[in-house]
Kinemage of the C-alpha trace (Angstrom):
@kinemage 1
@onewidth
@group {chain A} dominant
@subgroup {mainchain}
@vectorlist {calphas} color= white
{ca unk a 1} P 102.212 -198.818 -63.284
{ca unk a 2} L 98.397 -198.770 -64.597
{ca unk a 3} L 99.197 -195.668 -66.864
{ca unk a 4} L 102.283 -197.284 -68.272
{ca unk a 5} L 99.893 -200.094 -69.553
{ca unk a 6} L 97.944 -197.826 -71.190
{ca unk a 7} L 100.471 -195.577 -73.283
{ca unk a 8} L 101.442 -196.617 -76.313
{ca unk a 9} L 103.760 -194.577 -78.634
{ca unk a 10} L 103.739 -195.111 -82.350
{ca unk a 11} L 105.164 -193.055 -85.506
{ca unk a 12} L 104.220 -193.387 -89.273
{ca unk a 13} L 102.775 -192.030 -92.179
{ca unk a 14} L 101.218 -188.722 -90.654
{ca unk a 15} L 98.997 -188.737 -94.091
{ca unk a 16} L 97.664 -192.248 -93.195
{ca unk a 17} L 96.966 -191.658 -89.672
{ca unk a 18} L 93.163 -192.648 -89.891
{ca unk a 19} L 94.480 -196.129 -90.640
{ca unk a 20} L 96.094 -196.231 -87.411
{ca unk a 21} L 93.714 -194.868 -85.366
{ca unk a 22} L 91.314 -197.007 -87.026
{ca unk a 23} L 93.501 -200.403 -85.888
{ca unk a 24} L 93.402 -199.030 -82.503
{ca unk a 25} L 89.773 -199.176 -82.812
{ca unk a 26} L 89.232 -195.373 -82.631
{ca unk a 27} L 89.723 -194.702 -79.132
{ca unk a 28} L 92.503 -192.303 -78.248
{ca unk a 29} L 93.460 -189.810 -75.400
{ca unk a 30} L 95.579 -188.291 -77.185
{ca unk a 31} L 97.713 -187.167 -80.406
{ca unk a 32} L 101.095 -185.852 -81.124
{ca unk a 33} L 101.521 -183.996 -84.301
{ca unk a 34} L 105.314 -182.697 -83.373
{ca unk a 35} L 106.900 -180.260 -86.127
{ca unk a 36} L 105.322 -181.732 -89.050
{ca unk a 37} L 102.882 -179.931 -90.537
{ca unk a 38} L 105.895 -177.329 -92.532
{ca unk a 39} L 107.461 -180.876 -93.641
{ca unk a 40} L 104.706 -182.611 -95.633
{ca unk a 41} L 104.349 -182.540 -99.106
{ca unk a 42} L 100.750 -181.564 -98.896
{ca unk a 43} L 99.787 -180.325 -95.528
{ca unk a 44} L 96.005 -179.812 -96.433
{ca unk a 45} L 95.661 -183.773 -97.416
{ca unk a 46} L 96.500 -184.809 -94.311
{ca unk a 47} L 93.186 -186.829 -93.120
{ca unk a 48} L 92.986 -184.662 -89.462
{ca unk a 49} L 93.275 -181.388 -91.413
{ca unk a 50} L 91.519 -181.942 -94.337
{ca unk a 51} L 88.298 -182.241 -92.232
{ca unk a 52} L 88.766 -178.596 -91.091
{ca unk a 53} L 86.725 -176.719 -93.506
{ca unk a 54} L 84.333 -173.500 -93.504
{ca unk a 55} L 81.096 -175.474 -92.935
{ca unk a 56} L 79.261 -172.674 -95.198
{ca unk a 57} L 81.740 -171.847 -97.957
{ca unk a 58} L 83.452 -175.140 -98.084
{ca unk a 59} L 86.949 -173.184 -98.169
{ca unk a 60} L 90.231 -174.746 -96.174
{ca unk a 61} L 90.580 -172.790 -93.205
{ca unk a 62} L 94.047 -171.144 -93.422
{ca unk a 63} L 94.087 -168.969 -89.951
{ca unk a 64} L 94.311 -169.994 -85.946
{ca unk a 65} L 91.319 -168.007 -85.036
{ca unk a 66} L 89.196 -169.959 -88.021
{ca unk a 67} L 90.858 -173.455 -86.902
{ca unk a 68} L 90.097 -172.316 -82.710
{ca unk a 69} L 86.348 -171.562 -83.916
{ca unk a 70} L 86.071 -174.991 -85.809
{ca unk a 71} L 87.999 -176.807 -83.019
{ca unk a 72} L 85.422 -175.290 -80.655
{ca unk a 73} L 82.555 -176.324 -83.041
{ca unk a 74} L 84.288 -179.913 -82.478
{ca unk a 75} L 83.859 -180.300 -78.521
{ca unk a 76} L 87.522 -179.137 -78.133
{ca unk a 77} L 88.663 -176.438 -75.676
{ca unk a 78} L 91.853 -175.249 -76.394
{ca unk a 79} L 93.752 -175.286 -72.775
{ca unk a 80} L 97.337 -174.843 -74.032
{ca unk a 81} L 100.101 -172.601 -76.681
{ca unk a 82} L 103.150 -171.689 -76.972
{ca unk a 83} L 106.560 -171.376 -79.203
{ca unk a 84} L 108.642 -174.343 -78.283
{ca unk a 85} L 112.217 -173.814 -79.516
{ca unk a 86} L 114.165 -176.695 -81.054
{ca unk a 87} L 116.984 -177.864 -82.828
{ca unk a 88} L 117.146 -180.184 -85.614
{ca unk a 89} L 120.237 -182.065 -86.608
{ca unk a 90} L 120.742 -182.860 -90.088
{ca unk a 91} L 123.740 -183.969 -90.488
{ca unk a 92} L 127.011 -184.380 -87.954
{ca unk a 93} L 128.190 -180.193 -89.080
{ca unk a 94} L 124.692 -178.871 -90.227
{ca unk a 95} L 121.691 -178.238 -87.567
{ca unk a 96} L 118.537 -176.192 -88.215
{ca unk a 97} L 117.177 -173.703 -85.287
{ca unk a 98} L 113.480 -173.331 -85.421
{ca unk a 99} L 110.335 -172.242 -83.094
{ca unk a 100} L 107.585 -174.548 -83.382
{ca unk a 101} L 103.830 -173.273 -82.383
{ca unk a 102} L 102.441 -175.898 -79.933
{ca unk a 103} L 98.759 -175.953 -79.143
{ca unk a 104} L 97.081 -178.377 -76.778
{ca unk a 105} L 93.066 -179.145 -77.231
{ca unk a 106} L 90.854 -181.069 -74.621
{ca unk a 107} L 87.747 -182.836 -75.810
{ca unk a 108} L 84.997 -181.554 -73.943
């Protein structure tokens, strides 16, 4: 009953997350990002992975093993991946079959 307490789901803008995190006061255990990333307009100007940058060129990272090394950089450990199948309806004779990649990071 203690952990229900403390759970709170919420969905929104996924470009105007700092705002949200922000009126939570910062503090979070944890974040959901589910199958959004090939759906927004601009994927780069999304505050969480706009930050992740080559800290001597200044270029957007663009590759898992650049993104794993910044994460790393970050306090993060990455504990968790893998291809999680789903399928999307969108509309009552028309449904979309993808694979998502899933990765799961732990703050250190």
């Amino acid at each position: 009953a203690a952990a229900k307490q403390r759970i709170s789901f919420r969905q929104g803008d996924a470009c105007r997350l700092l705002d949200e995190v922000e009126s939570l006061g910062g503090a979070f255990d944890g974040v959901l990002l589910a199958n959004l990333l090939c759906r927004l307009p601009e994927p780069l100007a999304m505050p969480w992975l706009g930050g992740f940058t080559d800290p001597v060129t200044g270029t957007k990272l663009r590759s898992k093993d650049a993104l794993l090394r910044e994460m790393e950089a970050r306090g993060f450990a990455k504990v968790h991946e893998e291809q999680v199948p789903l399928i999307i309806r969108e509309h009552e004779r028309k449904y979309q079959y993808i694979v998502s990649e899933a990765t799961a990071w732990r703050r250190l």
